[in-house]
Every structure is written in C-alpha cells, then in structure tokens.
C-alpha positions in Angstrom: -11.7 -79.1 -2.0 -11.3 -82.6 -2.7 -10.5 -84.2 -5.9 -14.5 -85.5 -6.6 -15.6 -81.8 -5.4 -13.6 -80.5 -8.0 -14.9 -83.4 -10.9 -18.3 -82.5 -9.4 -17.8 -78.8 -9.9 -16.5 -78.6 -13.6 -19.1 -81.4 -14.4 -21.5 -78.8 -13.3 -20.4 -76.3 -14.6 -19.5 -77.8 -18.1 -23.5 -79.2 -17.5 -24.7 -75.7 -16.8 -23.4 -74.3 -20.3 -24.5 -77.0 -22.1 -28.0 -76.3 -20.6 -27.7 -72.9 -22.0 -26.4 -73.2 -25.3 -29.5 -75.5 -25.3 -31.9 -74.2 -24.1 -31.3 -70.9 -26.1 -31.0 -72.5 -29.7 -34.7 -74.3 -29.2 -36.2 -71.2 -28.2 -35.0 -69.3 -30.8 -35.6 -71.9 -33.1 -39.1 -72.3 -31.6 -39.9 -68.8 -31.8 -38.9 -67.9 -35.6 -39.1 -65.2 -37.1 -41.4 -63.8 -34.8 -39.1 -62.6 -32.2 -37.3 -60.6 -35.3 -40.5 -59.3 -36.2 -41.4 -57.9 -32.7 -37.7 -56.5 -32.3 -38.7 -54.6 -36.2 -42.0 -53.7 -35.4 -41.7 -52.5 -31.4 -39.1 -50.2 -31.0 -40.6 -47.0 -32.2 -40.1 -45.5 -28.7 -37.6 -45.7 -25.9 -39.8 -47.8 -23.5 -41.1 -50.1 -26.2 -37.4 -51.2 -27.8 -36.2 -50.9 -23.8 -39.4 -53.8 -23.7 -38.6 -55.3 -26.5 -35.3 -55.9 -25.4 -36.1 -57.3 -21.8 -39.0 -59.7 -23.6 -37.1 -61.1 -26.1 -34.0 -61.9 -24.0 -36.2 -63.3 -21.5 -37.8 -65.9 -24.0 -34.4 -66.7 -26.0 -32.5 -66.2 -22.9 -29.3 -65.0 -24.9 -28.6 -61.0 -24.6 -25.8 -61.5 -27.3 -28.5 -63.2 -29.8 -30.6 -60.0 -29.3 -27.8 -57.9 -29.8 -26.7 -59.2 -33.0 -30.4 -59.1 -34.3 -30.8 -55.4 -33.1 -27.4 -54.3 -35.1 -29.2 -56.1 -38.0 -31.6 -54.3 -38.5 -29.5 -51.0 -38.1 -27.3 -51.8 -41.2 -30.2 -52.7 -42.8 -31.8 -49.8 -42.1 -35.2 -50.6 -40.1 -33.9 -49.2 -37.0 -31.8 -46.4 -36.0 -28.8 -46.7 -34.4 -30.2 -44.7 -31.2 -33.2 -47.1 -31.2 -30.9 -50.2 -31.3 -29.4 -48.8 -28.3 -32.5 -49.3 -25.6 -32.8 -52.8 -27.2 -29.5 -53.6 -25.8 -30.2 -52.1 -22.7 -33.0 -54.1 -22.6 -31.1 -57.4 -23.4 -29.2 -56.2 -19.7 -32.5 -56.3 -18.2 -34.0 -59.1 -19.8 -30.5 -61.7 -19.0 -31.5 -61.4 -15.2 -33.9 -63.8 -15.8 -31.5 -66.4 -16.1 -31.2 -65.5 -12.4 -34.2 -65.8 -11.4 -34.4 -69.2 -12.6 -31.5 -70.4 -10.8 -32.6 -69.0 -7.6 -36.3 -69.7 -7.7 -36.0 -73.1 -9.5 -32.8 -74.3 -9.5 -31.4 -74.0 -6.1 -34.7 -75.1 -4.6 -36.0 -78.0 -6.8 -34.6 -82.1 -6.2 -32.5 -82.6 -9.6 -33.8 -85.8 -10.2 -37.9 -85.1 -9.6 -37.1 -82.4 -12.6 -33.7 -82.3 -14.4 -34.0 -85.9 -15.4 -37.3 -86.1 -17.0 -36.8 -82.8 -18.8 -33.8 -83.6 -20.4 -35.8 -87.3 -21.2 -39.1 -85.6 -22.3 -36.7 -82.9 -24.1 -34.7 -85.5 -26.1 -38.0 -87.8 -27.2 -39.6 -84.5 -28.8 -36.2 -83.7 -30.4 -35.8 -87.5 -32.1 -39.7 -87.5 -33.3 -39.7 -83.9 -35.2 -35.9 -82.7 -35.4 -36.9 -80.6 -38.2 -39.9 -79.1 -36.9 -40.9 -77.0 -34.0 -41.7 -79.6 -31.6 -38.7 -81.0 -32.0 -37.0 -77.0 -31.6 -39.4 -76.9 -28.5 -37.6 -80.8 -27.0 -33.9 -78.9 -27.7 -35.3 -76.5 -25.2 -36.4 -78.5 -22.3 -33.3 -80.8 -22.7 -31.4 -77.4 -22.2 -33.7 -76.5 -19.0 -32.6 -79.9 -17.8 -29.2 -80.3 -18.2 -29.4 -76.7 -16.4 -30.8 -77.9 -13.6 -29.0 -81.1 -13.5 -25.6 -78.8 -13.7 -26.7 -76.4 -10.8 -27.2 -79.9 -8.5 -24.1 -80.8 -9.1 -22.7 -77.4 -8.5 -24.8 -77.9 -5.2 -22.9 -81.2 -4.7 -19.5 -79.8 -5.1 -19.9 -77.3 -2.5 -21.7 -79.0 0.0 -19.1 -79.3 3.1 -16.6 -77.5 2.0 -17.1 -74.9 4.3 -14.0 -75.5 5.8 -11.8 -75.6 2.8 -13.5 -73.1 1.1 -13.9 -70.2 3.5 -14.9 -67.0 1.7 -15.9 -65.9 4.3 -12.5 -65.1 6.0 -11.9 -62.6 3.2 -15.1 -60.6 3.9 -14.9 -57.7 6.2 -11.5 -56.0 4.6 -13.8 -52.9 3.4 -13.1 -51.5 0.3 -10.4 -54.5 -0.4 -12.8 -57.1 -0.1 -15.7 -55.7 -2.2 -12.8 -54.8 -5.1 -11.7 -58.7 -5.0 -14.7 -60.3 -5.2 -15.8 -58.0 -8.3 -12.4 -58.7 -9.6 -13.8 -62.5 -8.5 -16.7 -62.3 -10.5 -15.2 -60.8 -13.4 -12.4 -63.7 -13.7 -15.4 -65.8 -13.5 -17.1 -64.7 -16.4 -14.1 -64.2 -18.6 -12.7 -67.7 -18.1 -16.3 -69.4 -18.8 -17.6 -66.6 -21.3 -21.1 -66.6 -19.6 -22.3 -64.3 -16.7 -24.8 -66.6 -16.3 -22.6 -69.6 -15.5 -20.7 -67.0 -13.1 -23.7 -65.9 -11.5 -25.2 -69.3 -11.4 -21.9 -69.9 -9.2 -22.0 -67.3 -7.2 -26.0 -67.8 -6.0 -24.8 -71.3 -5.3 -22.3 -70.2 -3.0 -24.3 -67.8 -1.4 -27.2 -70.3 -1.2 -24.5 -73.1 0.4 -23.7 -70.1 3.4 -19.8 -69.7 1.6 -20.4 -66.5 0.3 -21.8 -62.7 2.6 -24.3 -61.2 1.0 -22.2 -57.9 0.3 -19.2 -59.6 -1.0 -22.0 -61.6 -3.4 -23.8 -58.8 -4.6 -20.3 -57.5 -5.7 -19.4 -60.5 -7.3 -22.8 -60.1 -9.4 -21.4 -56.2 -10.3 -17.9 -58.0 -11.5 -19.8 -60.7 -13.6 -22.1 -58.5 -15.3 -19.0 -56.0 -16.0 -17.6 -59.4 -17.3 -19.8 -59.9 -19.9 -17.9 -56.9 -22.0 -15.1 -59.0 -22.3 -17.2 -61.1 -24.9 -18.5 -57.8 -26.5 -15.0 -56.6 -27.2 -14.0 -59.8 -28.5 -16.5 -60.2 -30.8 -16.4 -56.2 -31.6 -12.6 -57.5 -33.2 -13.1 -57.2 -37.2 -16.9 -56.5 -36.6 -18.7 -53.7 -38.8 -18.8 -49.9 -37.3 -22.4 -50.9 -36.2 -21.2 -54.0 -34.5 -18.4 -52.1 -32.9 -20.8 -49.2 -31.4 -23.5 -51.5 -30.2 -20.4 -53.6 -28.2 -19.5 -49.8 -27.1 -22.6 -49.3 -25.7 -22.5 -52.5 -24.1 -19.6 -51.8 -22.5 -20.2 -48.2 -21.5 -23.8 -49.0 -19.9 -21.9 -52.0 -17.8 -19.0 -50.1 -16.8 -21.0 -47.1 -15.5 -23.6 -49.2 -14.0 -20.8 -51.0 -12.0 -19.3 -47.8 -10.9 -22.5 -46.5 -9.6 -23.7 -49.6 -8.1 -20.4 -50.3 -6.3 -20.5 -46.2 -4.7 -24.0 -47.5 -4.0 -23.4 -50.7 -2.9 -24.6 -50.6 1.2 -27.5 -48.6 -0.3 -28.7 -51.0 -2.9 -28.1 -54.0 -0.7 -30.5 -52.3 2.0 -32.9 -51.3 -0.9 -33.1 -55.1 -2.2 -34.0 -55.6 1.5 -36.6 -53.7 1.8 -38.1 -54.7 -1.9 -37.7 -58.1 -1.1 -40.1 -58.0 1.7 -42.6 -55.7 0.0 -42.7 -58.6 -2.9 -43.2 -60.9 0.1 -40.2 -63.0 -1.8 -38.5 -65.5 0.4 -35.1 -64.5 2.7 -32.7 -67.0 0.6 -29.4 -65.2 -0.1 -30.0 -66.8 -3.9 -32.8 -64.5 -4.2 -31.9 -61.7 -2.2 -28.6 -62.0 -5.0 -30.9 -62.4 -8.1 -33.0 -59.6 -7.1 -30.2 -57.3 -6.9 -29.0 -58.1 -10.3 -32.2 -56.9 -11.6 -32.0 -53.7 -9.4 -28.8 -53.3 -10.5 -29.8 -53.4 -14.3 -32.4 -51.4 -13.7 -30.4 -48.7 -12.4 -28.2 -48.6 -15.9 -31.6 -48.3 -17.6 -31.9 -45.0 -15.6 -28.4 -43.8 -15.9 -29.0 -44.3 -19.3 -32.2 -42.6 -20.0 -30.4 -39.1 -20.4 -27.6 -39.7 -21.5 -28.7 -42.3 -24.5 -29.4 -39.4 -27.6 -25.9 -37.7 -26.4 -24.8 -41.7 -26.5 -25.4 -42.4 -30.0 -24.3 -38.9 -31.3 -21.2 -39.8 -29.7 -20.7 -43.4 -30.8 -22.2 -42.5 -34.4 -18.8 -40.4 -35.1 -16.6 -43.3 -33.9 -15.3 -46.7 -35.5 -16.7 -44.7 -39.0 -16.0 -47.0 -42.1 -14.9 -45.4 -45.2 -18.4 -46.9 -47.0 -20.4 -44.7 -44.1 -18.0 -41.7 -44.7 -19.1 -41.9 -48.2 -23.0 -43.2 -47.9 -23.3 -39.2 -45.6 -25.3 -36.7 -48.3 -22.7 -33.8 -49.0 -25.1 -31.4 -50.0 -28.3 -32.2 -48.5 -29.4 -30.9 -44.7 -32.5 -29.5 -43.5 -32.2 -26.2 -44.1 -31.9 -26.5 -47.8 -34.9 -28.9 -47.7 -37.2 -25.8 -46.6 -36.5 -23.9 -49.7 -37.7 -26.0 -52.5 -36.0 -24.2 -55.2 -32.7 -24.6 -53.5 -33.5 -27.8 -52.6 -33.4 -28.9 -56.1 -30.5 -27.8 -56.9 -28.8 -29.5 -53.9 -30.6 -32.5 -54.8 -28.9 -32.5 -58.4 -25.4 -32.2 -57.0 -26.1 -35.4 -54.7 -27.2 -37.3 -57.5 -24.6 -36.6 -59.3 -22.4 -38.3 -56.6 -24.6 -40.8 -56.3 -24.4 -41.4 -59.9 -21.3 -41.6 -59.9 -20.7 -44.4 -57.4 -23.5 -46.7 -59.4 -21.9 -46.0 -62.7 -18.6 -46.5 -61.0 -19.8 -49.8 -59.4 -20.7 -51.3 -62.7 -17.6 -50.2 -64.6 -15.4 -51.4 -61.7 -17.1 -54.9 -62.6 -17.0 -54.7 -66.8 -13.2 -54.5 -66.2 -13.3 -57.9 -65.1 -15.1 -58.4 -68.5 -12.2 -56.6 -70.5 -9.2 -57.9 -68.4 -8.9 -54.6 -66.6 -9.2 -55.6 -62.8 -8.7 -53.7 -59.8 -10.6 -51.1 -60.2 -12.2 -49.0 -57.4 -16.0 -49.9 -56.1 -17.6 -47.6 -53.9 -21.4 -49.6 -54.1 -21.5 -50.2 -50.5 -22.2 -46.8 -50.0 -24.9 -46.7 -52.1 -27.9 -48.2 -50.0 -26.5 -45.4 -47.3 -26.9 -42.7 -49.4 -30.0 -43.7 -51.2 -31.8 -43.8 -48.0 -30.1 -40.2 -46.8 -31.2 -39.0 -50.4 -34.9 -40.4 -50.1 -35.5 -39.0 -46.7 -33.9 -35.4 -47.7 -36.7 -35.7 -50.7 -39.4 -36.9 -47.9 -38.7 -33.5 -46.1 -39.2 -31.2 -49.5 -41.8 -32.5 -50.3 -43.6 -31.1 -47.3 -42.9 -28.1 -48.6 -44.9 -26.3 -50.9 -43.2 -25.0 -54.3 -43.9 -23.7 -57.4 -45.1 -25.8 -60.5 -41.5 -25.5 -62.1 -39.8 -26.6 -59.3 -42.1 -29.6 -58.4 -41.2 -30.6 -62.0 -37.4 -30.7 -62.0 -37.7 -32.8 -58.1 -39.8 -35.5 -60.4 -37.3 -35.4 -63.1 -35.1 -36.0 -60.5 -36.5 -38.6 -58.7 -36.2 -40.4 -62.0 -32.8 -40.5 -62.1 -32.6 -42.0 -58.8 -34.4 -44.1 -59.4 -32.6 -45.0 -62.8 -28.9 -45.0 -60.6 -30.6 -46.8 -58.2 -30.9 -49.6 -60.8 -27.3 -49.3 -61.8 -25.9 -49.9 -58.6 -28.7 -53.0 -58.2 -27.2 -54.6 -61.5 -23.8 -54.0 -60.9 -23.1 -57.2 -59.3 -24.7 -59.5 -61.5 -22.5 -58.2 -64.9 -19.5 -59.9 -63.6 -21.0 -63.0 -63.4 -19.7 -63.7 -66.6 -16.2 -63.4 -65.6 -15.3 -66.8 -65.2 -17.4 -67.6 -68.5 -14.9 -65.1 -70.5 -12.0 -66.6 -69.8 -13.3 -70.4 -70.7 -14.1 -69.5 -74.0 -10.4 -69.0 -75.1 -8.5 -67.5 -77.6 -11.3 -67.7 -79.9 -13.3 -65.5 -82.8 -16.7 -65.2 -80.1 -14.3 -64.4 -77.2 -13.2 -61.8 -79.4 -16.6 -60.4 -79.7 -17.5 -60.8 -76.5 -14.0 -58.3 -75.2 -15.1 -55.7 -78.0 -18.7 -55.3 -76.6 -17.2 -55.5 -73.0 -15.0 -52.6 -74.1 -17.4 -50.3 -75.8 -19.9 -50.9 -72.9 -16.5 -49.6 -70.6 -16.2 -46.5 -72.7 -20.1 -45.8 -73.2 -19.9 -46.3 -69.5 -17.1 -43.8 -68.5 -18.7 -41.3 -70.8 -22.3 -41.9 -69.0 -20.2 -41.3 -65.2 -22.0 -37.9 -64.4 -19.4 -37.6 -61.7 -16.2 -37.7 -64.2 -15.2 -35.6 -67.3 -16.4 -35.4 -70.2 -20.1 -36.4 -69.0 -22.2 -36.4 -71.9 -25.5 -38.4 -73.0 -25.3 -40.8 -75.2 -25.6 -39.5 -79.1 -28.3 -41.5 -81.0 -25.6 -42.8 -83.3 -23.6 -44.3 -79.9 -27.0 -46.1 -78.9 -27.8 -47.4 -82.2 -24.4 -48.5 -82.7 -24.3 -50.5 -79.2 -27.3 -52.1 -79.8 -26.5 -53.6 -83.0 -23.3 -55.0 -81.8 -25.3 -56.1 -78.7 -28.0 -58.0 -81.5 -25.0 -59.5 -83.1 -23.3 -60.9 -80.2 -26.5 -62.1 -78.8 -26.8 -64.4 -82.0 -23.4 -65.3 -82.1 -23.8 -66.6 -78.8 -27.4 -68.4 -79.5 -25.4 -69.8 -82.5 -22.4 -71.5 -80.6 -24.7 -72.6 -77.7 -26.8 -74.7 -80.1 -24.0 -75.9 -82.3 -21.8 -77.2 -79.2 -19.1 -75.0 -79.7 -19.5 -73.8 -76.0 -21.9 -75.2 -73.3 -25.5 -74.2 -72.4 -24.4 -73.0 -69.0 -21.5 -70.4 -70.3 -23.8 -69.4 -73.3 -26.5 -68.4 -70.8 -24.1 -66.9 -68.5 -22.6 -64.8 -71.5 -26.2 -63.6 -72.5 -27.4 -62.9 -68.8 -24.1 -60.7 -67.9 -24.1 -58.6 -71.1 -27.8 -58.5 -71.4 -27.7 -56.9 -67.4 -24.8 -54.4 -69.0 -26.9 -53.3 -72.1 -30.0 -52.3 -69.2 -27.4 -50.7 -67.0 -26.0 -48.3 -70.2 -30.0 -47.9 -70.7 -30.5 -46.5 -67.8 -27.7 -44.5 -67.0 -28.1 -42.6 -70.7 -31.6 -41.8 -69.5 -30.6 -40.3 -66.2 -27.7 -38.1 -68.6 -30.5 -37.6 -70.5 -32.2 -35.5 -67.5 -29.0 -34.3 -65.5 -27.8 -32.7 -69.0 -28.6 -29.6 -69.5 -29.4 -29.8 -65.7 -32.6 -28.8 -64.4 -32.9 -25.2 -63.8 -35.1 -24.1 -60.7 -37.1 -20.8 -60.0 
C-alpha cells in the first residue's frame, strides 16, 4: 500500500471510532433512563431479558454499556445474576447491528450525499441545546456521520490495492488459512478495542473483492472472540458480579467460535440459502453481516441449556468475602416449611445480622473515641437482609400456630430495628473530622466521654458477642442525660462563637444518629433476650 492508502486507512479508521463513541453517548443520552427502566422491568423471563438485551444494544449500539447496566442491577438486587446473563447474550445479538449498518448503508451510500450533512445537521442541534435532548439527539447523527464518512475512507484506502494487498493468495491452505484469518480478526479487534471497527474492516475488504468469503466469515468469528479481550481487561479489579458477567462473556464467545468454526462450510452455505429466502442482495458485505447474526444466534442456542448450570457455576467463583458473609447460615427451604423451626432459625440469623449492624456502627464510633481500625462487615448487610426477607416471604406461606406467627412478628421487628443500624452507621462518623478540630478542650472532652459510653453501651447491645445484655433502665436514663447535656453544651459554644455553626451542627447530627442507633439496637435486645420460644 502506498503511503496516502495508509494515511487514508488510519484516518478511516480513527473516523470510524470516533463515529462510535458518538453516536453511542447521544443515544444513550437521548434515551435516559428509559432504556434502564426497560432492562429493570423486562427481564422476567429468558426470552424477554434475551430481548431486552438485543433492543437495547441495537438503539445505544454499545454491548459493553448494556453490560455494565445489567451487572447494576444485579448488585443492586433487581435482577438475578441468571437473568443478567440472557441480557448479555442479548447485547451479542443486538452489536450485529452495527453490521448491518455498515453493509446496508455504509458500503453502499456516496459519503458526501450523507456523511457530510449528518455530521453538519448533527453539530447545529448539538450547539443550539447541548444540555438538552435535541442537542443528545445532534451528538448522535454527528456520530452516524463521521461513521459513514470513516467507512468511505476506508473504501478509499483499499481501492486498487488489489495487487499489494492480495488476501487472496493466503486463501485455500484449509485449516491454516481459516485459523489465520480468525487469528486476523482477533489482532484486529484487540489492537483497536472495537469488533465493530474490525468488522467494519473486514466487510470493506470483502466488499472491495480482497477478502473470500470463507476466510471473511472467519475473520468475523476471530473479531467477535476479540471482543473478550476488553471484558477481561475491564473484569481487572472489577466486583465478583462484574468479573462473572465478563466470564459469561467470554465463555458464550469462546464456545460460539468453536462451534461456528467446526461449522464453518455449514453456516456459510446456510447464510446462502437465508440470504436468498430474505431476497437480500449478493454483496459479500451482507452475505458477511448476515453471518455475524447467524453466528450470534447460534450462541443464544448453545446457551439456552446450559445458562441455569452457567450461573450456578459462575455464582461459586470470583466470591468476595462481603458475598461469603451476606449467604444466610441458618436459613434454607426446608426449615422455611416448618414454621416453628423456622423461627428459631430466623433468630440465629438475626443474631448474625445483628451483629454486623451493631458492628458497623461501633467500627465507626472508634473513629469518634480515637480507636480506629476496627473491622466493618456492613457491606454484607444489604446481601443478607434481602436473603433474610425472602426466607421470611417463604414462611409466611406457611400456615402456623398463633404463638409462632407472634415470635416471626417480634422478629421482623428486630430486623427491621438492625436494618436501621446498619443504615445510620455511616453517617456517625461524620463527625470525625469535627472531633479532632475542636482541640484539647473542656467540650472535646465531653464529646470523647459520650463517644465512649455509646462504644461500651454499643458492645454490650452486639447480640453476636459476649456478654449481650439489654440495656438496664438505669444505662438508658443515664445516656440520655449525658446526651441532653452535651447537646446544650454544644448549642451553647455554637452560639457564643467558641466553635463554628458548621462543626456544631456536625457534632449534634453524628451523636444525635448514635443516640437512635443505641435506641434501636436496645429494643431489638429487648426482643432477642429472653429469645422467643416457638411451639
């Protein structure tokens, strides 16, 4: 290739991924929150999150934004993990579309009748409303432009190069030549960290009579396999849910490529034969981009029953220590047919559970009392909270006795009153940085012996450490007062300007989150001691 081909063809290519970066940031910022919303709301089945998946790559035209919403709403609990899993295959399907669009549009239009005014249009919309939708709508059709202006000049750099370029001449080696040009299109989409900038090169060269069909369609299997790379990379440091979803990822690629290579004549004769029953046109583009679909679309098969013994298997890998600890101990469905052992099973989760609220907040009233580094456990808690509600969802399908149904209310109380602890926990270290500017002074004084008799009311309220013991009436009465006086001692300094408004109110909204947090953890001792006794 000459020296302007090569200009031409990293122009083009630098062009194309500009288009798509584009293009995919106004459509998603077009769309808002609706596409999240359908993702939430329409995954309730295999076929509808496999739907899902397909639309809403198809409009944002980014499989990894989809994937990174989908483990979203895993670690926050809207969708299971096995759900999440036929968004992302999904996202597979729904990234062919970027084919499509190259072949049917891009490879066939005149850049200038199209390219040019889109990006102009695009860029008018975007300076009159940056802000707004229209103006996330003009980001978009600049994208779609510079797109198409980057596949022309893709076009442009491969134009006569027949010669210099022959791929041809390494077509017909068998096995060895289907193995390089995956290996081809893998390189490809590695280097450029986009299958569809690799597969926008590969249709081009197909389209420009440098590239045989088979040895294409195997470049298409290496780019798609290529798009694990970025999975894995991003999977670095990412949470366990991160790291299973870019598992999956890989593994449905992988195996799809394995498949679709032992079935590559097959699949290439099948595209074929589809192609004319769709009446689409014989253009090696869109004989490619069609076999990228089929190919997809095979994984989605592969994968249909395999996917629950999937996400078993990639649920008990990359486990964090917070998911070891958010797993129930003592709760599983066979205790939640039997009421009456139910609540007693119930009890000795709570008392975990307690534990780790209590826990959190003490971990953060040592920063209060100097006493740092203390362990935290509270990102478990959502985790087990939601195992603990769903295990009391089950009993109460069940039908028990009066006593019974008591003690499950009493103890739905105090999970509700840890639930509360481990919600507060973060805010009574606020104050942290407030403690320290008061000095070495008569109110920080205060302030450390109320931080320290909350840590030891606290330690005694832990139902999950000994000796757990309510609160005595004397111990309440006792903190309160000191909590009364501190308060005015604070309200005092504030408005004589012996400390500033913003550390008084700081003071008061820390220790006033403490006092609730003892309040409700001596209530739930309250209930848990004596424990409940079943029938």
């Amino acid at each position: 290739m000459s020296g302007d081909a090569i200009n031409l063809l990293l122009g083009g290519i630098g062009l194309f991924l500009l288009g798509m970066v584009l293009m995919t940031d106004g459509l998603k910022a077009a769309a808002g929150p609706a596409l999240s919303q359908v993702l939430a709301s329409s995954t309730r089945t295999r076929w509808r999150g496999l739907a899902s998946g397909v639309f809403v790559t198809a409009v944002v035209q980014s499989s990894s934004a989809v994937t990174v919403a989908a483990i979203g709403f895993v670690n926050a609990g809207l969708l299971t993990f096995g759900q999440s899993l036929w968004v992302i295959f999904g996202a597979n399907v729904g990234t062919t579309m970027t084919g499509w669009l190259v072949a049917l549009i891009g490879l066939k239009i005149k850049v200038e009748a199209m390219a040019l005014p889109l990006i102009g249009i695009g860029m008018a919309l975007r300076l009159s409303g940056a802000e707004t939708r229209r103006g996330a709508v003009g980001t978009a059709l600049a994208g779609f432009g510079a797109l198409f202006l980057g596949i022309g000049y893709l076009q442009q750099s491969l134009s006569g190069t027949a010669e210099g370029f022959d791929l041809a001449s390494l077509s017909g080696r068998g096995v060895g030549s289907v193995v390089a040009f995956v290996l081809a299109g893998l390189l490809l989409t590695t280097l450029m960290q986009s299958s569809s900038a690799a597969l926008a090169i590969v249709l081009t060269l197909a389209e420009s009579g440098l590239l045989p069909l088979h040895e294409g369609a195997a470049a298409v299997i290496g780019a798609n396999v290529g798009t694990t790379v970025t999975a894995l990379i991003a999977a670095i440091g990412a949470t366990p849910n991160a790291r299973r979803a870019a598992a999956a990822h890989v593994l449905f690629n992988v195996l799809t490529g394995v498949v679709a290579l032992l079935l590559l004549p097959f699949l290439v004769s099948s595209v074929d034969l589809l192609r004319d029953g769709l009446a689409l046109d014989h253009s090696p583009a869109t004989q490619l981009a069609l076999f990228h679909t089929v190919f997809n679309l095979l994984g989605v098969l592969l994968m249909w029953p395999l996917s629950t013994h999937l996400a078993l298997f990639l649920q008990h890998r990359f486990r964090s220590r917070e998911e070891d600890l958010g797993q129930p101990r003592y709760l599983d469905r066979n205790v939640a047919s039997v009421p009456s052992l139910a609540a007693g099973a119930l009890r000795r989760e709570l008392v975990r559970f307690g534990g780790m609220a209590v826990g959190a907040v003490w971990a953060r009233a040592g920063l209060l009392t100097g006493a740092q580094g203390r362990p935290d456990d509270s990102a478990a808690l959502p985790l087990l909270d939601r195992g603990i509600t769903d295990f009391v969802t089950r009993v109460s399908r069940a039908s028990m006795s009066g006593r019974t149904a008591q003690t499950v209310a009493a103890l739905l109380r105090v999970q509700r009153y840890y639930e509360t602890c481990g919600e507060l926990a973060p805010e009574v270290a606020t104050a942290h940085a407030a403690v320290e500017a008061l000095g070495e002074t008569p109110l920080r004084e205060a302030v450390t012996r109320l931080a320290e008799e909350a840590d030891r009311l606290l330690v005694q309220l832990n139902p999950d450490t000994e000796p757990f013991a309510p609160l005595a009436k004397e111990q309440a009465e006792c903190f309160e007062a000191d909590y009364q006086a501190l308060k005015a001692g604070l309200l005092t300094a504030g408005a004589c300007g012996d400390i500033d408004i913003a550390t008084m109110e700081s003071l008061m909204r820390s220790f006033s989150t403490l006092r609730r947090v003892v309040e409700q953890a001596a209530k739930a001792a309250r209930l848990l001691q004596p424990a409940p006794v079943a029938e």
